[in-house]
C-alpha positions in Angstrom: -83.8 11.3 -9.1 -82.6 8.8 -6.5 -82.0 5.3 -7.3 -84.4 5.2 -10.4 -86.6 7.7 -11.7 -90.0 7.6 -10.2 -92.4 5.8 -12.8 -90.1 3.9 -14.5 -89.6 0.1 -14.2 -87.1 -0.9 -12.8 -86.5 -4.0 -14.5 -87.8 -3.3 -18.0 -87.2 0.2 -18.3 -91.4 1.2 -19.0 -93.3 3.5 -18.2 -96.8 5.1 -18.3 -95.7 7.8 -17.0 -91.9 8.8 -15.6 -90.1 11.5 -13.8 -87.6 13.2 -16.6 -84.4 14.3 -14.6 -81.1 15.9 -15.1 -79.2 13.2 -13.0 -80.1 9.9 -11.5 -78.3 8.8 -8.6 -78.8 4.9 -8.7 -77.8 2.5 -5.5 -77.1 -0.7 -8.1 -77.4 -0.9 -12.0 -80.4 -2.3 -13.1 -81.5 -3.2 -16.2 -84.5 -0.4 -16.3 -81.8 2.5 -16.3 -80.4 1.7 -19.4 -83.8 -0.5 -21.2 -86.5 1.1 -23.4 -87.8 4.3 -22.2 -85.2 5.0 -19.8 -82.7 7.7 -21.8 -85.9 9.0 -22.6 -86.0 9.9 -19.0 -82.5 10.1 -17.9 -80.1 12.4 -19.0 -76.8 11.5 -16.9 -76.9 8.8 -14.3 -74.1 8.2 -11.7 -73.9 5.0 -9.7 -72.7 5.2 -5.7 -72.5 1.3 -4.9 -73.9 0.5 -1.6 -75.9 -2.1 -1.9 -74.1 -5.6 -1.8 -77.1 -7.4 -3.8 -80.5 -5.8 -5.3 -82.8 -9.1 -6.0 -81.8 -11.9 -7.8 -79.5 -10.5 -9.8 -76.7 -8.3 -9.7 -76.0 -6.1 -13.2 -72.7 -4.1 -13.6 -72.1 -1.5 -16.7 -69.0 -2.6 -18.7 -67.4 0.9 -18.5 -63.6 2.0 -20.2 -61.2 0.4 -17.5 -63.1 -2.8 -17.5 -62.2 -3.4 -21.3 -58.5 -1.8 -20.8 -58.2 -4.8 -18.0 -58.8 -7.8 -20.4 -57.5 -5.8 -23.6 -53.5 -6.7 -24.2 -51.3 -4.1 -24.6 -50.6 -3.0 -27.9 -46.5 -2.9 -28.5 -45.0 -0.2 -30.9 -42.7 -2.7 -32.7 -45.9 -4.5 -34.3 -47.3 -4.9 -36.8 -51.4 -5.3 -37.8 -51.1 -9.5 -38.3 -50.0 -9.4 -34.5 -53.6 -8.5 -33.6 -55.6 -11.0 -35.3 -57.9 -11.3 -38.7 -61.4 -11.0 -37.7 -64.4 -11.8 -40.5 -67.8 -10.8 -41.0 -69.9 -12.6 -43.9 -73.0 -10.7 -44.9 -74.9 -9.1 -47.6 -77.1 -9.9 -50.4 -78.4 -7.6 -53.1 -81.8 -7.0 -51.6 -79.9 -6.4 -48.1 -76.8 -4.3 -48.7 -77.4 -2.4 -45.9 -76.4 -4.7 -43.0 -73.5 -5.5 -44.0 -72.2 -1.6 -44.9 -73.0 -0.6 -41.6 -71.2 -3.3 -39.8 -68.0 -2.5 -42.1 -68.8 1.5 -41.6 -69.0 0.6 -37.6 -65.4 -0.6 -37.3 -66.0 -2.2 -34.4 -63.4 -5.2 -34.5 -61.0 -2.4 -35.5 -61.7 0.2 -32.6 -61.4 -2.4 -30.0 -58.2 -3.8 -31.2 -58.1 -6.3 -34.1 -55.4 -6.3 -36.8 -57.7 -6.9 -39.9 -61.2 -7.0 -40.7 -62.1 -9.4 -43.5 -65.3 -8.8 -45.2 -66.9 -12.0 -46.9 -69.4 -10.8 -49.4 -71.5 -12.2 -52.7 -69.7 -11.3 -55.9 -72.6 -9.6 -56.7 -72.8 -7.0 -54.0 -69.1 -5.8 -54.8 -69.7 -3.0 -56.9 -71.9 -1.4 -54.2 -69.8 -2.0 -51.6 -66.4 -1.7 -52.5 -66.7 2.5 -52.6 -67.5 2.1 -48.6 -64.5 0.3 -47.4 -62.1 2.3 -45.9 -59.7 -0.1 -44.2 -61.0 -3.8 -44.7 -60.2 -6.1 -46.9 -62.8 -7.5 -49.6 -63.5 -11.2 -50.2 -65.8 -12.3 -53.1 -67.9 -15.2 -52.4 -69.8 -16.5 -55.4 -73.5 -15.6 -55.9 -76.7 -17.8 -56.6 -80.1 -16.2 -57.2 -78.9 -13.0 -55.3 -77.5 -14.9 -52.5 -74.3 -15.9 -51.0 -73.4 -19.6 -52.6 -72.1 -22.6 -50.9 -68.6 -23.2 -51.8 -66.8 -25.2 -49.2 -63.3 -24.1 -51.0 -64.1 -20.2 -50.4 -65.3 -20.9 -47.2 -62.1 -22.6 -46.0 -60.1 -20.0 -47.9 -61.6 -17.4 -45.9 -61.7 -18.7 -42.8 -57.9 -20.2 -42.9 -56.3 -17.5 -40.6 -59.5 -15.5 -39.1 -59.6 -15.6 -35.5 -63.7 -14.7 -35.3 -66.3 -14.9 -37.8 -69.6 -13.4 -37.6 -72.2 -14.3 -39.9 -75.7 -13.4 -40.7 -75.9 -9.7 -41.0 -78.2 -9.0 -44.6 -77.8 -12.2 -46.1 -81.1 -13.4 -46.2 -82.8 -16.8 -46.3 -81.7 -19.3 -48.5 -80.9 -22.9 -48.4 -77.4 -22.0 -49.4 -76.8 -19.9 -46.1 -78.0 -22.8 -43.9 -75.4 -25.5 -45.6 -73.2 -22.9 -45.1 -73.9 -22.6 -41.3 -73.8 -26.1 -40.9 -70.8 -26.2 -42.4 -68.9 -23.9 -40.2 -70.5 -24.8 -36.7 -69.0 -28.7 -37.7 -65.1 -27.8 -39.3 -64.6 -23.9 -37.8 -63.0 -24.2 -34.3 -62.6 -20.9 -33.5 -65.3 -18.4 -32.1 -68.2 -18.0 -34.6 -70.9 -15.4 -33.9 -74.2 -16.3 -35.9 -76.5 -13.6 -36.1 -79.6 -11.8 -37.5 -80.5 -13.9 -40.8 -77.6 -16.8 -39.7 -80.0 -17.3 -36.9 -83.3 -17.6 -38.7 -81.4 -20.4 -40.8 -80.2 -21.6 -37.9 -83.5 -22.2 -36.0 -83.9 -24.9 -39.2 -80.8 -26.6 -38.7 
């Protein structure tokens, strides 16, 4: 196919019905070659750039040497606290799930962080602790199944992170939004709130 595969939206990816093809040779990215049903119906796309702007806006693909551009180098004489302690608070016992696969992923890890801290309810541990294979474990006290408020652990944990993400599998509870609240007014570093952070959130 050339540009995008006939059928297919370009925008939103759609389609009632759409051209399957081996390769796609696109003139821009746009957001319909890689949305929805587009894999579905492309199997290997190469971009040639040639034209300077497609509609309102222009879309690029974050490919390997654009992250090895803004990624520092990583020195042999160094050691893992050079690279920064990332933490990710998440879990709950009806929601163990989120927070295992965000610890399986390794993201923070692959893409260069020294140390991944995981922030978890005490009473989660036991089912979590037989997944970790190269993060560290901190217990946060638990209430009623959830994470609890406790502005000593939270400071505790967050003294020498350079990231926190928050959200993933902890449910709703009044404790998570003090907890939120808490961090977006006394953590000045870069917080990422997501999935059930941002349902308590939206009552902040």
């Amino acid at each position: 196919s050339v540009d995008i595969n006939s059928g297919l939206n370009p925008i939103n990816g759609m389609a009632d019905k759409a051209i399957k093809s081996d390769l796609t040779i696109s003139f821009k990215y746009r957001t319909g070659h890689f949305l929805n049903m587009a894999k579905d119906n492309i199997k290997e796309i190469v971009n040639i750039d040639i034209i300077d702007n497609l509609g309102e806006h222009n879309y690029k693909l974050i490919e390997d040497e654009d992250m090895i551009s803004i990624l520092p180098r990583r020195n042999n004489f160094s050691n893992k606290g050079d690279y920064g302690y990332v933490g990710l608070i998440g879990g709950s016992l009806n929601y163990s799930g989120a927070i295992k696969l965000a610890t399986l992923a390794n993201a923070s890890l692959r893409s260069g962080a020294g140390v991944v801290k995981i922030g978890v309810p005490d009473n989660l541990l036991k089912y979590l602790i037989p997944e970790i294979l190269e993060a560290t474990v901190y217990p946060f006290k638990s209430i009623n199944k959830h994470i609890a408020y406790n502005v000593k652990e939270i400071d505790e944990f967050s003294s020498n992170l350079k990231s926190i993400t928050i959200g993933m599998g902890l449910g709703r509870s009044m404790e998570l939004k003090k907890i939120i609240i808490y961090l977006l007014n006394n953590y000045d570093k870069l917080l990422i709130i997501d999935a059930d952070g941002l349902n308590m959130l939206s009552e902040v």
